[in-house]
C-alpha positions in Angstrom: 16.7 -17.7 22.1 14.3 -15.1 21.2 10.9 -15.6 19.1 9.5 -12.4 17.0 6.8 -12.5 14.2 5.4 -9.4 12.3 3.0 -9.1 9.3 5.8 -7.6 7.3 9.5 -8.6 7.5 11.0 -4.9 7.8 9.6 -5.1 10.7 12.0 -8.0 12.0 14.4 -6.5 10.3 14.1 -3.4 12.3 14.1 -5.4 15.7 16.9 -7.4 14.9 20.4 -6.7 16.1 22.1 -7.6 13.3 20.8 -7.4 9.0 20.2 -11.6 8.5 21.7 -12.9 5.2 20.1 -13.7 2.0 18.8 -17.3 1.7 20.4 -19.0 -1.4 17.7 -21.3 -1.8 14.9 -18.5 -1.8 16.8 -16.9 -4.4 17.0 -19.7 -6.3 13.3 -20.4 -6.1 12.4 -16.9 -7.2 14.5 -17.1 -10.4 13.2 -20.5 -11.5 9.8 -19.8 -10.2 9.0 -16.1 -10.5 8.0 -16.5 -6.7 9.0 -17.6 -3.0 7.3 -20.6 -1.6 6.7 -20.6 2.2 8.2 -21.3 4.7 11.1 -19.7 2.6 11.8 -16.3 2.7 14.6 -13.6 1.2 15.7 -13.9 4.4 18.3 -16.6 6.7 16.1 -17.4 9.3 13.0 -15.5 8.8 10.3 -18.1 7.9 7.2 -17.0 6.4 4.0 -18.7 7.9 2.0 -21.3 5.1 -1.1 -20.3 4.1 -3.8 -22.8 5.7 -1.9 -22.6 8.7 -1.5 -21.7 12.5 1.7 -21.7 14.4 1.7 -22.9 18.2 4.4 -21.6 20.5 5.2 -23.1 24.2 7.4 -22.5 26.6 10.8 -24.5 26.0 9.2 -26.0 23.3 9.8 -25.8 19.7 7.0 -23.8 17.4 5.0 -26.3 16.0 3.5 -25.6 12.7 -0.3 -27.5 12.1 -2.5 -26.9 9.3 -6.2 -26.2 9.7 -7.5 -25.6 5.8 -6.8 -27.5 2.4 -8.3 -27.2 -0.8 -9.9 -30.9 -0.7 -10.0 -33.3 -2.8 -13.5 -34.6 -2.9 -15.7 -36.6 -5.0 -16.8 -34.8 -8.1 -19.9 -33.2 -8.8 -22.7 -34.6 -10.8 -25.3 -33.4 -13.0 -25.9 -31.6 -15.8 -23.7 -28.9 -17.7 -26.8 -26.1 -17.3 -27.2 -27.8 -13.2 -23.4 -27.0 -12.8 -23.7 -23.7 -14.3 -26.9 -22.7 -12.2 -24.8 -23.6 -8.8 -21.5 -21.6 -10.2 -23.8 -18.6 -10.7 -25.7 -19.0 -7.3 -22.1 -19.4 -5.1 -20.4 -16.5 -7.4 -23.5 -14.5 -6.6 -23.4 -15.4 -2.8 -19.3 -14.6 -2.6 -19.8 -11.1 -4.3 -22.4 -10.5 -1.8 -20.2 -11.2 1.3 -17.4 -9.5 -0.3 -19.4 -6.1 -0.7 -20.8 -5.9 3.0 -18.7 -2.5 3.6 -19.5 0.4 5.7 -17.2 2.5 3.0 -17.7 2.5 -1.0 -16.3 -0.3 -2.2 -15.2 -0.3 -6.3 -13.5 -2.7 -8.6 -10.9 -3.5 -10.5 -11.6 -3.9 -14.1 -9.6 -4.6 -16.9 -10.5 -6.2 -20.3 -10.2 -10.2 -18.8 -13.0 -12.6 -18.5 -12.7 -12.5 -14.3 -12.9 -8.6 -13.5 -15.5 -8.3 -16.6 -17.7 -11.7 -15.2 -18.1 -9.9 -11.5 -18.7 -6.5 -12.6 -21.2 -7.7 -14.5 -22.8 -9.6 -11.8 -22.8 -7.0 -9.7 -25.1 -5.1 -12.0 -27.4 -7.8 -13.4 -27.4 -10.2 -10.1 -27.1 -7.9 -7.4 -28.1 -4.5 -8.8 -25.2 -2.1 -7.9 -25.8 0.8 -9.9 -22.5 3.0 -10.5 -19.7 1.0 -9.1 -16.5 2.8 -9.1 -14.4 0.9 -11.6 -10.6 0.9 -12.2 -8.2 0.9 -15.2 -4.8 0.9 -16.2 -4.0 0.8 -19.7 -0.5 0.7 -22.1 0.1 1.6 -25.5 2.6 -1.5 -26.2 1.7 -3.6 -28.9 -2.0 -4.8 -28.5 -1.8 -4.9 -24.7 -4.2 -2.3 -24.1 -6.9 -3.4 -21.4 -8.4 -0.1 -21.3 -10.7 0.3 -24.2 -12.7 -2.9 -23.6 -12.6 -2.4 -19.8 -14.0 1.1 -21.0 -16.7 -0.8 -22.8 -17.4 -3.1 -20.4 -18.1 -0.6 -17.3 -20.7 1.3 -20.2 -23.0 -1.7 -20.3 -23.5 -2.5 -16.4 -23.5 1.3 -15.9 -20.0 1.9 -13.8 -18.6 4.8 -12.6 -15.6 4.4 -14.9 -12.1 5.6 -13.8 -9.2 5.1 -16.4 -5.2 5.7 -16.3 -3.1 5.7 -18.8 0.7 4.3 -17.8 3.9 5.5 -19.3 6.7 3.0 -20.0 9.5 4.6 -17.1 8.6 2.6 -14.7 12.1 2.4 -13.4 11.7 4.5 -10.1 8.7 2.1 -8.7 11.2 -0.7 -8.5 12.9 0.1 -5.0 9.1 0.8 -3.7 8.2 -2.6 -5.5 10.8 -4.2 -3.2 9.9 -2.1 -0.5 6.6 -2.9 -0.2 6.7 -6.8 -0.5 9.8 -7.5 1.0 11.4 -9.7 -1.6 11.6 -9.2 -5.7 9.2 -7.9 -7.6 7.3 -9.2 -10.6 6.2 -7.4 -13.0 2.4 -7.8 -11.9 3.5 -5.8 -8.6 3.9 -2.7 -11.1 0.6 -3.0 -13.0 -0.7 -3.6 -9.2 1.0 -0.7 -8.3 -0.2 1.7 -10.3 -3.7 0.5 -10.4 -3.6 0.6 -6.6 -2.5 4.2 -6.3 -4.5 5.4 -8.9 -7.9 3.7 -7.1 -7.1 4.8 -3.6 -7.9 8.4 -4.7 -11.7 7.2 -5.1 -12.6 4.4 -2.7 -10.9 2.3 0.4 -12.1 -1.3 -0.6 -11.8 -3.0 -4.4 -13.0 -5.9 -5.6 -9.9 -8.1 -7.7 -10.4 -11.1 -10.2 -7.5 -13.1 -8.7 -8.1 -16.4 -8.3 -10.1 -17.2 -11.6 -7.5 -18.7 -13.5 -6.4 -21.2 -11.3 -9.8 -22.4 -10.0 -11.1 -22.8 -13.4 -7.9 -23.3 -15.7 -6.9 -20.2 -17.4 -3.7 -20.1 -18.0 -2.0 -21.5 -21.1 0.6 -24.0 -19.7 -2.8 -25.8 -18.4 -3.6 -27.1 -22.2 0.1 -26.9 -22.9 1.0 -29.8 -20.4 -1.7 -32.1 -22.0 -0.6 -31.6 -25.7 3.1 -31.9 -24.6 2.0 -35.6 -23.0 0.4 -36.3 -26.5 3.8 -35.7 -28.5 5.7 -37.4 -26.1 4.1 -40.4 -27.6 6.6 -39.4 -30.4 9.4 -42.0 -29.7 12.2 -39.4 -28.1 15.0 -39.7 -30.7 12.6 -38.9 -33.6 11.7 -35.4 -31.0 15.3 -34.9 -30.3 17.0 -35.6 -33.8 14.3 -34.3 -36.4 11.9 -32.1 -34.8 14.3 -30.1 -32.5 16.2 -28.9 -35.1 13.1 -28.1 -37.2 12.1 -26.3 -34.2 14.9 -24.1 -34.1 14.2 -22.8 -37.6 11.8 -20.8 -36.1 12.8 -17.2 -35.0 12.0 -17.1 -31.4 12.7 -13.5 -30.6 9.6 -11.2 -29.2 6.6 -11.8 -27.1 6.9 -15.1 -25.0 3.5 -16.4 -26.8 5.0 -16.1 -29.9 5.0 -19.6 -32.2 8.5 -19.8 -31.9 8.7 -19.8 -28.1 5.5 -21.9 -28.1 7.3 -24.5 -30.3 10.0 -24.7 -28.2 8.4 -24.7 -24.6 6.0 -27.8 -25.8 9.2 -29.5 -27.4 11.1 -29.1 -24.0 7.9 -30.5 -21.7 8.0 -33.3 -24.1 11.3 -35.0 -22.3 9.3 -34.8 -18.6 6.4 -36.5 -17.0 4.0 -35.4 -14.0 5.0 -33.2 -11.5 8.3 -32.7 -13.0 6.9 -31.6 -16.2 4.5 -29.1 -14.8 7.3 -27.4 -12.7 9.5 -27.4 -15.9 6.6 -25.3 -17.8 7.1 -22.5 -15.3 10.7 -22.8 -14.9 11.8 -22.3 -18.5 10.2 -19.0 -19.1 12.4 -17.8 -16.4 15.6 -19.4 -15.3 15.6 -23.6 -15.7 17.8 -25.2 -13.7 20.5 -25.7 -16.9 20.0 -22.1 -16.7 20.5 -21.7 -13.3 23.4 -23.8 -13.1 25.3 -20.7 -15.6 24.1 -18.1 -13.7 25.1 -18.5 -10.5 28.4 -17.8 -9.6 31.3 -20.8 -9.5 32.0 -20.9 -6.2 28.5 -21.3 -5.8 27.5 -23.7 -7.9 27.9 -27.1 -6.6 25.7 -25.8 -3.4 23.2 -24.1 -6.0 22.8 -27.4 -7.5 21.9 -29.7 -4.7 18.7 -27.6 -4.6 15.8 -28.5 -6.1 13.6 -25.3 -6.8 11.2 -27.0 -8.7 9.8 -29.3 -5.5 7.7 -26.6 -4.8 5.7 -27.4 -7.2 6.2 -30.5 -8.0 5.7 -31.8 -5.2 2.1 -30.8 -4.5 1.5 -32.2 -7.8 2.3 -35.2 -7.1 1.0 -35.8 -3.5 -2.9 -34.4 -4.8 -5.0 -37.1 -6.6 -6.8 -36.8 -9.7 -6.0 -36.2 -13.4 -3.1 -33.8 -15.0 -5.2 -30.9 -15.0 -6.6 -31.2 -11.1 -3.1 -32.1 -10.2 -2.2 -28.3 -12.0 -4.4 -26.5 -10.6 -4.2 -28.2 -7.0 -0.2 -27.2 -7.3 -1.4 -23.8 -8.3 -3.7 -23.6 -5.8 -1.2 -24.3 -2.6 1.7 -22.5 -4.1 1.4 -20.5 -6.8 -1.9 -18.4 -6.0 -0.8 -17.4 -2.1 2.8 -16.8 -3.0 2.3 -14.8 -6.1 -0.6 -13.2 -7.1 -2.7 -13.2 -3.8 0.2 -12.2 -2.2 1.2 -8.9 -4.4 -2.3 -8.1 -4.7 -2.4 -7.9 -0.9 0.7 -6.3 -0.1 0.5 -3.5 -2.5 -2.6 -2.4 -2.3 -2.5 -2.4 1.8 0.9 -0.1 0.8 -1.6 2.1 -0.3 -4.6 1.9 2.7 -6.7 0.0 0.0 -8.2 -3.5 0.9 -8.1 -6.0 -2.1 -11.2 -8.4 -1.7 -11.2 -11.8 -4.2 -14.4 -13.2 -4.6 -13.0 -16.1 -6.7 -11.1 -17.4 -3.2 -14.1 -17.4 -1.0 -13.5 -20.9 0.5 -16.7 -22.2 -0.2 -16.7 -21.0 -4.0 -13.1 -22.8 -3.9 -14.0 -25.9 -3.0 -16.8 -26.1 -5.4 -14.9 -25.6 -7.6 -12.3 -28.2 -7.0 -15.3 -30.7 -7.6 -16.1 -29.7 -11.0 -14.8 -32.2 -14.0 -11.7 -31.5 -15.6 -14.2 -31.7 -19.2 -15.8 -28.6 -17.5 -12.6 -26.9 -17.3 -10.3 -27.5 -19.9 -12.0 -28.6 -23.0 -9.9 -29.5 -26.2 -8.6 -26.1 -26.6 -10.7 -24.3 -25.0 -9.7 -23.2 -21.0 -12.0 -22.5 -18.5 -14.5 -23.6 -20.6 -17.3 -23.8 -17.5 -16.9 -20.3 -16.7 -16.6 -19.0 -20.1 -20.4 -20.4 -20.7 -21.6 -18.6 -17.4 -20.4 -15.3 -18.4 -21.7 -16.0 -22.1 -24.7 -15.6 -19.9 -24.0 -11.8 -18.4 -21.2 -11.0 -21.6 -21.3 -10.5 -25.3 -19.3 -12.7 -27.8 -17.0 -9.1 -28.6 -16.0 -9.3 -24.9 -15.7 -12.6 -24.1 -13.9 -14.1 -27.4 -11.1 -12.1 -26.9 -7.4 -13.5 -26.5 -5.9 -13.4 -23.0 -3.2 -10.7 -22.3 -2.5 -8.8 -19.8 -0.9 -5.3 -18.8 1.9 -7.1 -16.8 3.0 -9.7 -19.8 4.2 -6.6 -21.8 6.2 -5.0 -19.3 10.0 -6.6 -19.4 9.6 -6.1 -23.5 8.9 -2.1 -23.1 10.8 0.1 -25.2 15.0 -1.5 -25.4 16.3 2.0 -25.6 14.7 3.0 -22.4 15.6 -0.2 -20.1 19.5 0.2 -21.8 20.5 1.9 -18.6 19.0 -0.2 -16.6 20.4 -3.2 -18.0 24.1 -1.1 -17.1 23.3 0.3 -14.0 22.1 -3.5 -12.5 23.5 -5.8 -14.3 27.2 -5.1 -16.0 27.6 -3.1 -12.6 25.8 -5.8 -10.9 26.7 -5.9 -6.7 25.2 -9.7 -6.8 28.3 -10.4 -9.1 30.7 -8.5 -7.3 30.1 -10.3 -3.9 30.0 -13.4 -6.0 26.5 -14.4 -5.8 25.9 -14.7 -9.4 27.7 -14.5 -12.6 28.2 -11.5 -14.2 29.7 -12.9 -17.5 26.4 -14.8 -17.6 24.2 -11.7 -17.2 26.3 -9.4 -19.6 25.6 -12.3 -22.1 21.8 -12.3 -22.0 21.9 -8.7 -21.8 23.5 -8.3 -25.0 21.5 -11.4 -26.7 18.1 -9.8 -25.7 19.2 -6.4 -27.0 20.5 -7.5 -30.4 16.5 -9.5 -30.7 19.0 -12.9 -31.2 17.1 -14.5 -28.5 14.1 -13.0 -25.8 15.0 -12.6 -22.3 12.8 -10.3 -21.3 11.3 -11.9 -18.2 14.9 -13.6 -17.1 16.0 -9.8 -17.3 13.4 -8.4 -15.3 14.1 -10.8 -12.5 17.6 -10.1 -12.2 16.8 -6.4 -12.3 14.6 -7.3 -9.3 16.8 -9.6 -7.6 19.7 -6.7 -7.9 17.2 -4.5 -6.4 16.4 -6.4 -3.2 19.8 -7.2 -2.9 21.1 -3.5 -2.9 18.3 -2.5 -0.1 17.6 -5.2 1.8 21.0 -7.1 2.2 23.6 -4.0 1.6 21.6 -1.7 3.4 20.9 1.4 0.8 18.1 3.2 0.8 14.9 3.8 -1.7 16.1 7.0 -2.4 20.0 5.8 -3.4 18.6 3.2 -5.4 16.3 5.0 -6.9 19.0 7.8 -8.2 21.1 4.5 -9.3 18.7 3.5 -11.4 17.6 6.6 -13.2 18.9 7.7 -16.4 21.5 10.4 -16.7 18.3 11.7 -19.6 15.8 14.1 -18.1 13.4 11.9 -16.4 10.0 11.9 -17.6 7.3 11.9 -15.3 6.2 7.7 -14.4 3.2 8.2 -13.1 -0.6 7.3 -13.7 -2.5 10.1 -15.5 -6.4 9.7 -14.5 -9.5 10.0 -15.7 -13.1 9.5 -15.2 
């Protein structure tokens, strides 16, 4: 028996004697998780390394794998709201100031969120760069347009500003999506993608937000989980036989934030508890395992249901200590964070020579962090509430009261007309269904139910566009090229790409 390792698993790929199969329950993860927890990968018997972790190999010994970091669980800090927010200024200060030792021009991203906007501006005020290179994608699809506050934002701490503007055909990135990270793609990895490509033509090194959310509660499921434990106080057949179909009065077609799919998310957490429930608030934006269960094909379905998908996060969950919200963002923090964003943000932009650097996950800014109150995070309504009073310090109100969205969020609801071959070409012609890895029937169906706006499966499409992608390159064999001309429209093609400006 042999041992190989490689940053990258074409690499392995390219060593190996034979193409290794696709891993069932890695596929299963990624459509009821949107990501692929290690050790798992795409792959049969290519195991990705934790995070936190070393690997120790001996002769005629098995690999042992030990872990030598953890986000810990300590005590939690004491002290006044303005003490806490004097210490969070002083370690975000002292983790941009690592991050920019460079012997190269180093820039930012920036789009119109509270993370990118908070360290540019610290940058200026705290450590007096003058003229940082700055970074912007921007789309014209209902409201999602970062660019003209990022655009505002690099005017008052005096950036260099560099904005592109992205068209909708984003079709032909997909097989160099794949490509690049070696297992589907999300639809972050495009945004990424573009932003990446259109910054290496300035600078070598960026500064990215990543890491924000989930060390100080930013996303919405964070809040959602607590008020779903409050209306499970409900007594359940009064949930399940008077609101639920009160519920379902309400249209739940477009954006996933909509109140309709908001309605019906928080009814759903209702009937869970704990780890379980937290897992189920990822899950059932993408592919639940009732979900799952249809869409994988018969013969494939009894093994497809003795996984479990969702102990990858549940699981963390409920081996950390502390409340709900620490219990979230602990999960988040081991699993979510390294497998998903950290892990596109890194990959891509090395695609493109560029080196991504994340103040937010300087260990020691981390760890702070994991001390701070759950009050100081999620207040009533309010998420990150902590650091949304420090960069009410460097911010104004026009900035910082904005809603969060996000140039990835609008992607899998783009123009229906233009993904209408797509939805042919990968799934009614789908090769996962032909070789009776999933169910075709299944797919045709919420193909047709998105595009008649009777129910939104936007983000469940866009995974099984990805899947079908990885699948066709990586397992079949085909190359970028043929499954690029696969997926392009028999229209003329419009150009995809980033048009720049400064």
């Amino acid at each position: 028996h042999g041992f190989a390792f490689a940053s990258e698993i074409k690499a392995l790929l390219a060593a190996s004697p034979q193409r290794p199969g696709m891993n069932l329950a890695a596929l299963d993860q990624y459509l009821a998780l949107r990501l692929i927890d290690a050790p798992l990968s795409m792959f049969e018997g290519i195991h990705k390394l934790p995070p936190g972790c070393v690997l120790t190999l001996e002769r005629d010994a098995p690999p042992v794998v030990s872990q030598y970091w953890d986000l810990a669980q300590a005590p939690k800090l004491e002290g006044s709201e303005e003490f806490v927010l004097d210490e969070l200024e002083a370690r975000i200060e002292e983790a941009l100031r690592l991050h920019m030792v460079s012997d190269v021009p180093v820039g930012a991203f920036l789009s119109s969120g509270m993370d990118s906007s908070l360290l540019v501006a610290m940058l200026n005020r705290k450590l007096h760069v003058e003229r940082l290179p700055t970074f912007t994608v921007g789309l014209e699809y209902q409201g999602f347009d970062e660019a003209p506050i990022a655009r505002v934002v690099a005017e008052l701490f005096n950036a260099d500003h560099h904005e592109a503007r992205a068209t909708p055909e984003i079709i032909s990135l997909l097989p160099d999506l794949v490509w690049a990270l070696d297992e589907p793609s999300d639809p972050l990895s495009a945004c990424t993608w573009l932003l990446a490509r259109f910054t290496r033509r300035y600078v070598k090194v960026v500064i990215s937000g990543d890491g924000g959310d989930e060390l100080f509660g930013g996303y919405d499921r964070y809040y959602g989980n607590l008020y779903a434990s409050h209306y499970r106080r409900v007594p359940a057949a009064l949930r399940r036989n008077l609101f639920a179909p009160a519920v379902a009065l309400v249209p739940e077609s477009g954006w996933y934030k909509s109140v309709g799919h908001q309605l019906r998310w928080l009814h759903h957490l209702s009937f869970y508890t704990g780890g379980a429930r937290y897992a189920a608030s990822l899950s059932y934006f993408y592919f639940d395992r009732e979900r799952r269960a249809e869409l994988f094909a018969p013969n494939l379905r009894r093994r497809q249901f003795a996984l479990d998908a969702e102990a990858a996060i549940r699981d963390p969950f409920e081996q950390s200590t502390g409340d709900a919200l620490d219990r979230m963002l602990y999960a988040d923090s081991k699993v979510r964070l390294p497998n998903h964003p950290v892990m596109i943000t890194d990959r891509i932009c090395m695609a493109h020579s560029l080196e991504a650097r994340s103040p937010f996950m300087d260990h020691k800014l981390a760890e702070f962090a994991a001390r701070l109150p759950s009050t100081l995070k999620v207040r009533g309504g309010s998420l990150r509430h902590i650091q949304r009073k420090l960069a009410a310090r460097f911010l104004p109100p026009r900035i910082l009261n904005r809603p969060k969205q996000g140039f990835s969020s609008a992607l899998p609801y783009l123009l229906q007309e233009q993904y209408a071959h797509l939805y042919g070409a990968c799934l009614r012609k789908s090769l996962l269904a032909r070789d009776g890895v999933l169910d075709g029937a299944f797919m045709s169906r919420l193909v047709d139910e998105h595009t008649a706006q009777r129910a939104d499966h936007g983000n469940r499409l866009w995974l099984l566009i990805n899947a079908e992608v990885w699948y066709r390159m990586m397992i079949l064999g085909q190359s970028r090229e043929d499954v690029r001309l696969e997926l392009a429209s028999p229209a003329p093609a419009r150009r995809a790409a980033v048009a720049g400006k400064s």
